[in-house]
BALO-951563 format. One line per field, with one value per residue (C-alpha): chain; z, y, x. Coordinates in steps of 0.25 Angstrom, whole numbers, plus 2048, in hexadecimal, padded with zeros to 3 digits. Layout:
BEGIN
mol: (A; ...) $
up: (Z; ...) $
north: (Y; ...) $
east: (X; ...) $
! end
This chain:
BEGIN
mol: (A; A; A; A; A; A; A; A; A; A; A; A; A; A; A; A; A; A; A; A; A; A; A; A; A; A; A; A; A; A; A; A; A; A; A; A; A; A; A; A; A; A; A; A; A; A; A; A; A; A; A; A; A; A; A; A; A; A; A; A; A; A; A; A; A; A; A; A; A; A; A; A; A; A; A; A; A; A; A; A; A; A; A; A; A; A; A; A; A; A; A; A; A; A; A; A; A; A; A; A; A; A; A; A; A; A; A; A; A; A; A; A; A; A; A; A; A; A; A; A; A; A; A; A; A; A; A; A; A; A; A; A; A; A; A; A; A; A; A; A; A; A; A; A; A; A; A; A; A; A; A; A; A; A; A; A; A; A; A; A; A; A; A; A; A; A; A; A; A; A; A; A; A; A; A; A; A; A; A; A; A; A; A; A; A; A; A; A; A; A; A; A; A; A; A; A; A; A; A; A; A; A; A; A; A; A; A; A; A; A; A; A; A; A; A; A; A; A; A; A; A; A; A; A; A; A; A; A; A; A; A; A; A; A; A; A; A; A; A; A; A; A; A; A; A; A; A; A; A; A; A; A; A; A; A; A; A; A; A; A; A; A; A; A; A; A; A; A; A; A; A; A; A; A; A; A; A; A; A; A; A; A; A; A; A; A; A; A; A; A; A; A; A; A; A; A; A; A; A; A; A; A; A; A; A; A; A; A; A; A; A; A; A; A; A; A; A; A; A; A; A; A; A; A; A; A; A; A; A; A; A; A; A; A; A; A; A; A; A; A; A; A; A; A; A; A; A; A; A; A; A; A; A; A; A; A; A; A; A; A; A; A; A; A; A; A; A; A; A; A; A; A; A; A; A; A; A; A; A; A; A; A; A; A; A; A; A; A; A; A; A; A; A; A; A; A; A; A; A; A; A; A; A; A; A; A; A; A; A; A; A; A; A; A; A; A; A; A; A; A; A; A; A; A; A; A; A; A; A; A; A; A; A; A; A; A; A; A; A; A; A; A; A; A; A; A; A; A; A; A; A; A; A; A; A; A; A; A; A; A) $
up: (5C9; 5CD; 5D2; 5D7; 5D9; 5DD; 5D1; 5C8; 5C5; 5BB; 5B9; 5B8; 5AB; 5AA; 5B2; 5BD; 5CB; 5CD; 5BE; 5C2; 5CD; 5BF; 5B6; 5AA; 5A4; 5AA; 5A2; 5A2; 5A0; 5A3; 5A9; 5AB; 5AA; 5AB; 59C; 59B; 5A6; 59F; 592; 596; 5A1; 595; 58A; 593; 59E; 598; 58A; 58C; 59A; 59F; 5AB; 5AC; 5B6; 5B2; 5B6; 5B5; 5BB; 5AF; 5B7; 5BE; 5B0; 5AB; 5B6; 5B4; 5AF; 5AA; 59A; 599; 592; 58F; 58F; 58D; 583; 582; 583; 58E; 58E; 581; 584; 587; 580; 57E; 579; 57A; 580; 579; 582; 581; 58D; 595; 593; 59B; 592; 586; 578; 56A; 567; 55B; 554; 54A; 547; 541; 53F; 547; 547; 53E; 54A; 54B; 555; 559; 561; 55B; 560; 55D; 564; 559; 565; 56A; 568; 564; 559; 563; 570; 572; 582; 57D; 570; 579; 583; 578; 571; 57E; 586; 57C; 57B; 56C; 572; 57C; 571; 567; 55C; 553; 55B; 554; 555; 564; 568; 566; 564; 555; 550; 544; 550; 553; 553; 550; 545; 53D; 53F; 53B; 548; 54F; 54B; 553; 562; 55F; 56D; 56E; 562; 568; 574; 56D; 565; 571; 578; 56D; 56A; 57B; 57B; 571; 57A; 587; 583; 592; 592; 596; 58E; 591; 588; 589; 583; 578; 57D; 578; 57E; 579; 580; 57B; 57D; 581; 57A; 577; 57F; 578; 568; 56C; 578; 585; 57F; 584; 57E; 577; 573; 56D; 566; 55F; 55B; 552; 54C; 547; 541; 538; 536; 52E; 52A; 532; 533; 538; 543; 546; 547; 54E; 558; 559; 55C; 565; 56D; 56E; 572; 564; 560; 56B; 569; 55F; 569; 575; 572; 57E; 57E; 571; 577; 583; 57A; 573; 57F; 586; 57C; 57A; 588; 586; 592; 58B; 590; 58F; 58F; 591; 590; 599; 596; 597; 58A; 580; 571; 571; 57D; 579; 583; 58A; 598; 5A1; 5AB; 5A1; 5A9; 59E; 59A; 5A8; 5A8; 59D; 5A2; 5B0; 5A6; 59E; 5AB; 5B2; 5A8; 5A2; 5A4; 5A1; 5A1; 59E; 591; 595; 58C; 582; 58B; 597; 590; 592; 5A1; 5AE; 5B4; 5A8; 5AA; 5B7; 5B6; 5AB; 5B2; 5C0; 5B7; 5B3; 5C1; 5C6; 5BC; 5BE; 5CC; 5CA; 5C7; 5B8; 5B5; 5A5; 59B; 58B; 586; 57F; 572; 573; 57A; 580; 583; 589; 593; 598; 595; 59D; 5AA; 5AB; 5AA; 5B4; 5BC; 5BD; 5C0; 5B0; 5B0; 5A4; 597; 589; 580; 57A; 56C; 55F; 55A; 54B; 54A; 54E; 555; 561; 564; 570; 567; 572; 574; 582; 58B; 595; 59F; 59A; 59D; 5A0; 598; 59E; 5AD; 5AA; 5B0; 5AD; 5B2; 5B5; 5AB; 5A2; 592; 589; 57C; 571; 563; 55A; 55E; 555; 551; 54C; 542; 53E; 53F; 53F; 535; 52D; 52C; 527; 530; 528; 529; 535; 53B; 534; 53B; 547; 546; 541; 551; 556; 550; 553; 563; 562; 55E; 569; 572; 575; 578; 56F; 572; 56A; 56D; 569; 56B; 56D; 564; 558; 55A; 556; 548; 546; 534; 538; 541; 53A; 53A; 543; 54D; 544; 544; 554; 554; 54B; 550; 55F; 55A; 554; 560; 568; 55F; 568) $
north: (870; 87B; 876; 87F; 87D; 889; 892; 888; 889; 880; 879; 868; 863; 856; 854; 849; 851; 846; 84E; 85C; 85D; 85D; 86A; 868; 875; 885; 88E; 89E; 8A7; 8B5; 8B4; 8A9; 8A6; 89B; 89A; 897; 88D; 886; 884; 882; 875; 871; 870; 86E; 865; 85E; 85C; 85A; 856; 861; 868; 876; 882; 88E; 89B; 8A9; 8AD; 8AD; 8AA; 89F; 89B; 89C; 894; 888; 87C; 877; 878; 884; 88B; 89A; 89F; 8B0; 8BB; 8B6; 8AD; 8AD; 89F; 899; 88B; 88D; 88C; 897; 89B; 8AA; 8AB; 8B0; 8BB; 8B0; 8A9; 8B5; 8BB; 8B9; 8BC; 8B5; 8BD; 8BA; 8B5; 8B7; 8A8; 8A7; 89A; 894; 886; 884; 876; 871; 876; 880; 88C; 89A; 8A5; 8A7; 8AF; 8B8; 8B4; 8AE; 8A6; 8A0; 88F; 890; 89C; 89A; 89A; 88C; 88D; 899; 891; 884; 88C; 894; 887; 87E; 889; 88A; 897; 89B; 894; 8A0; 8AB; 8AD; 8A2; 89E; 893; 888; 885; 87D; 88B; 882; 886; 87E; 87A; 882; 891; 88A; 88E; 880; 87D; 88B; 887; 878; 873; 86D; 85E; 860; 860; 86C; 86F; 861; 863; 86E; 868; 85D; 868; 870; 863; 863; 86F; 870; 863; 869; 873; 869; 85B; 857; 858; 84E; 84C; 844; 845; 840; 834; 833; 82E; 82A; 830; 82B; 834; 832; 83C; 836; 83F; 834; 827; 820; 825; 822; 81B; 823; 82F; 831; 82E; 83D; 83C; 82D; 832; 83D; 834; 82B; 839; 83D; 831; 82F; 83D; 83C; 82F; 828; 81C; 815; 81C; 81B; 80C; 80C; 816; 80C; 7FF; 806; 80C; 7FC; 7F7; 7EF; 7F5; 7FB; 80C; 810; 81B; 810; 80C; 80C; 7FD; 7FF; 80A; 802; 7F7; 801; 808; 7FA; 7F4; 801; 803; 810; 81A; 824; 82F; 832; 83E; 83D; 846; 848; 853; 858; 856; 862; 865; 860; 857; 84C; 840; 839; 83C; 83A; 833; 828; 81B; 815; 820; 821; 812; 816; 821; 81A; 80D; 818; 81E; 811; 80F; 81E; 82D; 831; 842; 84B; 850; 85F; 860; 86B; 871; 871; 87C; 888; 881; 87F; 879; 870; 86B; 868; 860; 856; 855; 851; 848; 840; 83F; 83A; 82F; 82A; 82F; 836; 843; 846; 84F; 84C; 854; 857; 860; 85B; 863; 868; 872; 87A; 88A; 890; 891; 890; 880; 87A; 887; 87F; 872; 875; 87B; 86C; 866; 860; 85C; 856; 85C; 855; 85F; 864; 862; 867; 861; 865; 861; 856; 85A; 862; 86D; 872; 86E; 863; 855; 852; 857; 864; 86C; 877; 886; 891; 89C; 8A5; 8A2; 8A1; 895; 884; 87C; 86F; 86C; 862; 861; 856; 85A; 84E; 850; 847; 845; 83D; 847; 850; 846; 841; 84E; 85A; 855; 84B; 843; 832; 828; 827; 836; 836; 82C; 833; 841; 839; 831; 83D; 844; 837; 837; 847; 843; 838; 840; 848; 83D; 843; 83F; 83B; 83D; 83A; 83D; 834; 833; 826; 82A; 829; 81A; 817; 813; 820; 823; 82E; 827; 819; 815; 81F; 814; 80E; 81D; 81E; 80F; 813; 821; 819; 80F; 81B; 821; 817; 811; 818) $
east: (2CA; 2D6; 2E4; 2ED; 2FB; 304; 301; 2FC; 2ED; 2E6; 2DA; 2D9; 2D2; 2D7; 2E4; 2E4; 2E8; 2F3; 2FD; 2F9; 304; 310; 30F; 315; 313; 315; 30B; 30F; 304; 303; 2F5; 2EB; 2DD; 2D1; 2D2; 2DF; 2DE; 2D3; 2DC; 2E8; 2E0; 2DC; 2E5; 2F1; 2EC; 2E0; 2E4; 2F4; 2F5; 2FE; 300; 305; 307; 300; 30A; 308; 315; 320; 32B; 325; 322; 332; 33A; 32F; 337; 329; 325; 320; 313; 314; 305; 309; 30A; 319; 323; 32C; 334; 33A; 336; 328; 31C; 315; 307; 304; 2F5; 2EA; 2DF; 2D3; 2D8; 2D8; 2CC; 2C0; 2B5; 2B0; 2B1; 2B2; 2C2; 2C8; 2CA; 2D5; 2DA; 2E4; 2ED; 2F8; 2FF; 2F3; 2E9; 2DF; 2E3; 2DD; 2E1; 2EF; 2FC; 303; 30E; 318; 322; 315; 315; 307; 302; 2F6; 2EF; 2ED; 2E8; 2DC; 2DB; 2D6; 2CE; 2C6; 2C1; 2C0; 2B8; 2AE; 2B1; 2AD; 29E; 29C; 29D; 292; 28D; 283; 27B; 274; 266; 267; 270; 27E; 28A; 28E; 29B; 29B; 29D; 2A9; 2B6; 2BA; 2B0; 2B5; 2C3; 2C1; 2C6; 2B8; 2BC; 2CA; 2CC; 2D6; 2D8; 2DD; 2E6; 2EC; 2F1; 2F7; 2FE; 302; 309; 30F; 315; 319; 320; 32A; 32D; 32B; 32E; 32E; 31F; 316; 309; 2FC; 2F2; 2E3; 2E0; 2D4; 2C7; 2B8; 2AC; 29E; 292; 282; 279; 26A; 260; 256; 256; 24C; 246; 237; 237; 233; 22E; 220; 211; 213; 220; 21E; 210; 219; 224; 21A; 212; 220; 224; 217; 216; 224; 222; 22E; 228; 235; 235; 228; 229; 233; 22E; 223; 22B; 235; 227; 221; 22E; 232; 23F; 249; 24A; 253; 25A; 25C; 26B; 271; 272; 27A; 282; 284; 28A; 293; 299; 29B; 2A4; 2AB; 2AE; 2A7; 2A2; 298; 292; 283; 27B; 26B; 261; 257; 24F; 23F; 239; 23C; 240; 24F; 24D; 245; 24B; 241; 23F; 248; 23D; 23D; 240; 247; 24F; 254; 258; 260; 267; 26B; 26F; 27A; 27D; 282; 28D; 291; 28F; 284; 27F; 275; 271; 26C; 25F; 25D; 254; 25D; 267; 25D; 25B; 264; 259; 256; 264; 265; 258; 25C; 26B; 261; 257; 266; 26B; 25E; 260; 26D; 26D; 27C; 281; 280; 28C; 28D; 286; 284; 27A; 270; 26F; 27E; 279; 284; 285; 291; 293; 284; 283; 290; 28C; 280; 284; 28E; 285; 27E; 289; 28E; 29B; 29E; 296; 296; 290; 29D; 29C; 292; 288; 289; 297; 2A1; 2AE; 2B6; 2AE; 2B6; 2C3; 2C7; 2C6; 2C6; 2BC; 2BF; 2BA; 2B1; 2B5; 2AB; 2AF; 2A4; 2AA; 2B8; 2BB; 2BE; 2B1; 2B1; 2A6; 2AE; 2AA; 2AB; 2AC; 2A4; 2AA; 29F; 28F; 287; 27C; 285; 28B; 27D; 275; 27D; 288; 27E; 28A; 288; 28D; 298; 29D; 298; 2A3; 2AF; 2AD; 2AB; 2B8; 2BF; 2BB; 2BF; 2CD; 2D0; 2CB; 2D6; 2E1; 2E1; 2DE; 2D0; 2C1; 2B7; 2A9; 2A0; 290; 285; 276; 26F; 265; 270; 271; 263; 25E; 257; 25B; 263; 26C; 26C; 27B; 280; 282; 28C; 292; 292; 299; 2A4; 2A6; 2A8; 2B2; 2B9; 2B9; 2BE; 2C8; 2D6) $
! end
């Protein structure tokens, strides 16, 4: 949404209507632009709470009595803080920028100055929207077999900085550095939070799955030889022993006596090659799904499929709210799968206004170097949407499958996220599968993993 007041502009992030009548900063810049908007929203008012009046007018900008930020090739007041613009926020296309890091303050910057009266040896406001915008994501990459976008093509990755929430180190530096200058001014800074989210791409291991598919299950297990799955394919099927996927009970328990709210994610696909739930006409599945739905969110999980398909998506988003008879406006991609800017246009376009799928799947940490969640900006449009993104920093088939990590190991890289979010008072989202509970051999004792990792993550 856009306020206006006189000749102040800006866009609300995060800031309750009732503290954006006290500015508590005047901002000079020569010129303005959507992009500049969109970082200084976030890093000013989301992260730090700060309100502020964007000016162009230089002497509106010198008889202000507020603290003042200098946004311009030079400085013009002695006690303000300047930062000397670099041309990325100004442009309106999207090209190859030069990335040239280096430590300042024991942080990872880019997009230095030249400008050696500057209170920053860097751009800090292009330097948040290049890594928050996605921006490197949009150029040309090496894709992985599912056509992703992997950590290693990261800026991030290359310059050791994926496991912090850099943007977020930054903000704490920058209140710190314009304090100096301004000890009058007032701070609020977010406070850390936990987040559990599940992905449903399985409900149930055997059960449900059709006369076929049921047939098929017992040829593979005896054509390898796994004869403990095939027995207990057989006492699930006859109603023996309960299926090893179904752990929602157990889930239930956890969230319960953790006063935790998850989010859940289900997949309701057609029948294909990475979409292998069971229907979404299944009876029991449904029961399910309305049972979640009466005590947390719950969203789509856009099926491999539906990527190459608007209409695809719309239908599975129609199949949720016929289920739960509400408006679905929560999403992850199953997969992972995210293109920009074609994958959040569309689900937009169908009325998402919360997506989930922030984060890599072959590697732990921040991949939009931020811990809180933010509203994405569509580069290809030039404008702020109201498409809000939250980031996950830890999933467990990436510790299990892509890493190959032990239980063990994997709960130290888990922790080590965990603490890094704390520090900056952030949000921990972690993404599990219900699959993972189950006492398939690759995942026995990953549910001592998930318990500890949450106690860790709850522990303020």
């Amino acid at each position: 949404m856009l306020f206006k007041f006189e000749n102040i502009r800006f866009n609300d992030l995060s800031i309750p209507h009732a503290e954006i009548s006290i500015m508590q900063l005047i901002i000079y810049t020569e010129k303005t632009s959507p992009r500049l908007e969109y970082a200084l929203s976030v890093f000013l008012k989301q992260l730090l709470r700060l309100t502020y009046q964007l000016v162009k007018e230089e002497t509106v900008y010198l008889k202000s009595d507020l603290p003042k930020v200098n946004y311009s090739q030079k400085r013009i007041a002695s006690t303000e803080f300047f930062v000397k613009p670099h041309s990325i926020l100004f442009e309106k296309s999207i090209k190859i920028q030069s990335i040239k890091p280096f430590r300042h303050q024991n942080l990872t910057a880019f997009f230095g100055s030249d400008a050696e009266d500057a209170d920053l040896p860097f751009d800090v406001f292009a330097f948040v929207f290049f890594l928050l915008s996605r921006y490197e994501e949009y150029l040309p990459f090496n894709a992985d077999a599912h056509e992703r976008f992997t950590a290693s093509e990261s800026v991030a990755y290359q310059y050791g900085f994926l496991k912090q929430p850099l943007i977020n180190l930054w903000s704490l530096q920058f209140k710190e550095l314009l304090s100096q200058k301004y000890p009058q001014l007032q701070f609020s800074l977010p406070r850390y939070e936990f987040q559990p989210t599940y992905d449903v791409d399985f409900a149930w291991s055997y059960r449900y799955k059709g006369f076929l598919r049921g047939l098929g299950g017992y040829f593979r297990d005896l054509s390898t030889l796994d004869f403990f799955t095939l027995k207990e394919r057989f006492l699930v099927q006859t109603q023996q022993q309960p299926d090893p996927y179904y752990v929602f009970d157990y889930l239930e328990n956890l969230h319960q006596s953790h006063q935790l709210s998850p989010v859940w994610f289900f997949l309701l696909a057609d029948y294909g090659a990475f979409d292998k739930n069971i229907s979404f006409k299944n009876k029991d599945f449904q029961r399910l799904i309305k049972t979640i739905h009466r005590n947390y969110k719950t969203g789509i999980h856009p099926s491999y499929q539906s990527n190459a398909s608007v209409r695809i998506l719309k239908k599975e988003k129609q199949r949720l709210e016929n289920i739960t008879q509400k408006k679905v406006t929560q999403s992850r991609q199953h997969f992972l799968k995210l293109s920009f800017p074609e994958t959040y246009q569309r689900l937009l376009g169908i009325g998402i206004t919360d997506d989930y799928t922030m984060g890599y799947a072959d590697e732990t940490g921040f991949r939009a170097s931020i811990a809180h969640s933010f509203f994405w900006y569509d580069l290809k449009n030039e404008t702020t949407t109201n498409l809000r993104i939250h980031p996950f920093q830890v999933m467990d088939v990436t510790l299990q499958q892509y890493l190959k990590l032990s239980p063990e190991q994997a709960i130290e890289k888990a922790v080590k996220i965990i603490e890094a979010t704390k520090e900056v008072g952030g949000t921990f989202v972690s993404l599990w599968h219900n699959s993972s509970f189950s006492n398939e051999e690759k995942w026995r004792g990953w549910k001592t993993v998930y318990e500890t990792i949450l106690e860790k993550a709850i522990d303020v």
